[in-house]
Each structure stands twice: as C-alpha cells, then as structure tokens.
C-alpha positions as semicolon CSV with decimal commas, in nm:
position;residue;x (nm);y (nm);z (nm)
1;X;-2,194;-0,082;-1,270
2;X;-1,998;0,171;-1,113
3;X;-1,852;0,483;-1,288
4;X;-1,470;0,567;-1,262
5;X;-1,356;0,702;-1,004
6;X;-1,122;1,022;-1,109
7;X;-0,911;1,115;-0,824
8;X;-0,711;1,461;-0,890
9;X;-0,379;1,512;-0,703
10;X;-0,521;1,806;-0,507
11;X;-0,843;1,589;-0,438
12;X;-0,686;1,286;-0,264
13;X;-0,889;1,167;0,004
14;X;-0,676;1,162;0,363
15;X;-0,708;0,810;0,510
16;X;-0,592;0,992;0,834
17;X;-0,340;1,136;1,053
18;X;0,030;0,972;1,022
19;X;0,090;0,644;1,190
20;X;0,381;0,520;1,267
21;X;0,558;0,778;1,005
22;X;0,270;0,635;0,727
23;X;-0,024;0,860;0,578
24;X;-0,244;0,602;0,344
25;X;-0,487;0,810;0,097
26;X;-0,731;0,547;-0,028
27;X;-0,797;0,587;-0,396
28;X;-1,193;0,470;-0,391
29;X;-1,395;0,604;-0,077
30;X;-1,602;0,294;-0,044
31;X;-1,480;-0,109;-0,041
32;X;-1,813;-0,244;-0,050
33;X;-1,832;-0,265;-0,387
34;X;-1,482;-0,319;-0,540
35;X;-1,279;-0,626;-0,645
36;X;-0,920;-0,441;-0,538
37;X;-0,812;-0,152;-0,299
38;X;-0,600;0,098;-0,431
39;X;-0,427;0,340;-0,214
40;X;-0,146;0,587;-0,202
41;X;0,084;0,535;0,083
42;X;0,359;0,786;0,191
43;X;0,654;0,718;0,396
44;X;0,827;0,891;0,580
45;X;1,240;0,841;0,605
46;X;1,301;0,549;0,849
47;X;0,907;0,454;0,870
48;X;0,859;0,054;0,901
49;X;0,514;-0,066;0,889
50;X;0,490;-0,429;1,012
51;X;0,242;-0,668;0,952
52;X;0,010;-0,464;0,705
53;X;-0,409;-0,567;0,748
54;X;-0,426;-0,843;0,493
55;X;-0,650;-1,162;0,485
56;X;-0,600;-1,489;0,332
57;X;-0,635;-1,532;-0,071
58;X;-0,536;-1,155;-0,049
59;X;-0,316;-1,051;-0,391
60;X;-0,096;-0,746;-0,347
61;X;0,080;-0,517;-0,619
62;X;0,306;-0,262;-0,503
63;X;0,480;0,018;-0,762
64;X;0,705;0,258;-0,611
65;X;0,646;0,645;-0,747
66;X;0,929;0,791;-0,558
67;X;1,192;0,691;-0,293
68;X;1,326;0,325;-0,201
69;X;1,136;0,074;0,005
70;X;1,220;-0,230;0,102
71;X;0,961;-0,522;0,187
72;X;0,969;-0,870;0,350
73;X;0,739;-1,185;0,259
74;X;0,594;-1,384;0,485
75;X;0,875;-1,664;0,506
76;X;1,145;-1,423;0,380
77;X;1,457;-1,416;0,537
78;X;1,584;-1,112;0,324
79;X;1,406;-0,751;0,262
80;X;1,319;-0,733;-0,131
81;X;1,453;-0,357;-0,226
82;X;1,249;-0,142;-0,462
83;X;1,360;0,172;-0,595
84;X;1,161;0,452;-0,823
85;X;0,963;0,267;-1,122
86;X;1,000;-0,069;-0,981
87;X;0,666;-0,298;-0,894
88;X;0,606;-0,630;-0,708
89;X;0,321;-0,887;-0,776
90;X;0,343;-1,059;-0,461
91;X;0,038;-1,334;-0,519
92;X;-0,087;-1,442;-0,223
93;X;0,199;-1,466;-0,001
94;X;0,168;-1,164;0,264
95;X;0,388;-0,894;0,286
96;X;0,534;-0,883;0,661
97;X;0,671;-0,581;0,670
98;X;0,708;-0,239;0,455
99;X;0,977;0,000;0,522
100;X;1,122;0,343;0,400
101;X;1,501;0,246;0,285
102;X;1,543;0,576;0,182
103;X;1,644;0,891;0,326
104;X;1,366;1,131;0,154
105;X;1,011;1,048;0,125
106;X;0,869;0,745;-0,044
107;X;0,581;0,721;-0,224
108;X;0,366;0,367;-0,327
109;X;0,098;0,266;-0,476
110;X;-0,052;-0,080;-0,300
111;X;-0,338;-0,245;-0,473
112;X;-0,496;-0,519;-0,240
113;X;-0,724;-0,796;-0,432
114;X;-0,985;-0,810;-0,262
115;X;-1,014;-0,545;-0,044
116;X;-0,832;-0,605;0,325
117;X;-0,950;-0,228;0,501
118;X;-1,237;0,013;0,471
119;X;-1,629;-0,036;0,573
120;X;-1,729;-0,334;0,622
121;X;-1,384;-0,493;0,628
122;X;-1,155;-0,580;0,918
C-alpha cells in the first residue's frame, strides 16, 4: 500500500518550464502506481491550452482555487465558465480546451482517473 503523499506549498514538485502560458506541478511524483493524477495547474492571463493528454474511459475533476477559467467539452458548442470555489465532474467526456478567462492568474486543481501523463504513460 502506498503511504500519503504530503505535498507542502513550498515543496511542490515543478512539472516544468511554462508552456504555452501553463506551469503543471504534479501532486504524486510517480503514475505507476495510482488510480488518479492530481496536479496543480497555473495559468497565466490569456493562456488557452487545447486538447489536454487524455485517453479514453479517462474521468476528470477540475476545482478552481483562484481566477476564472473557462473550459469546452468535447461536442460543446459553448465554453463552461468557472470562477473561484467552483468544480466540474466532467465523466468521461474530454475536455477540449482549458483557458484563462481571467485577467490575473488562475489556479486549478485537475484530477485525471486514471492517470493520462507521467512514466509509463503517453
């Protein structure tokens, strides 16, 4: 079984350098193992992430710390909006697109069920 995995604010793991006006910070360092993939994801103003990684049978949860987002569904035709405390369960319909609505920085949490990224995932 694994042990918790305690993750301090000025401990967060850097999933990289900025793309596209993104910086992910995975929660758990390893995928191998895990039955969902949380990870911190800040925007910058104006940053639009199309077509996230995702799989089939992939569940995502998105809660929004700070900022406004907005996000489209595969087979959307309008952006869903989400402001400071609000959350989406989005099944297993994929989300198309991800986008900073806002003009500060935004801050989510994404959980992916199962993992979509990380070793031994593509």
């Amino acid at each position: 079984m694994r042990e918790a995995t305690i993750l301090r604010a000025e401990e967060r793991m850097d999933g990289g350098p900025p793309r596209d006006g993104m910086r992910a910070h995975p929660v758990a360092d390893r995928h191998d193992d895990l039955a969902m993939a949380p990870v911190i994801y800040e925007y910058a103003p104006g940053a639009r992430i199309p077509r996230p990684a995702t799989t089939d049978g992939t569940q995502h949860f998105l809660f929004v710390v700070r900022g406004t987002v907005e996000m489209v569904l595969d087979g959307g035709d309008e952006p869903l909006r989400l402001g400071a405390g609000d959350s989406a369960y989005c099944g297993e319909q994929p989300v198309t697109e991800v986008r900073n609505a806002g003009d500060g920085h935004a801050l989510v949490v994404w959980v992916s069920s199962p993992p979509t990224a990380g070793p031994g995932r593509t």
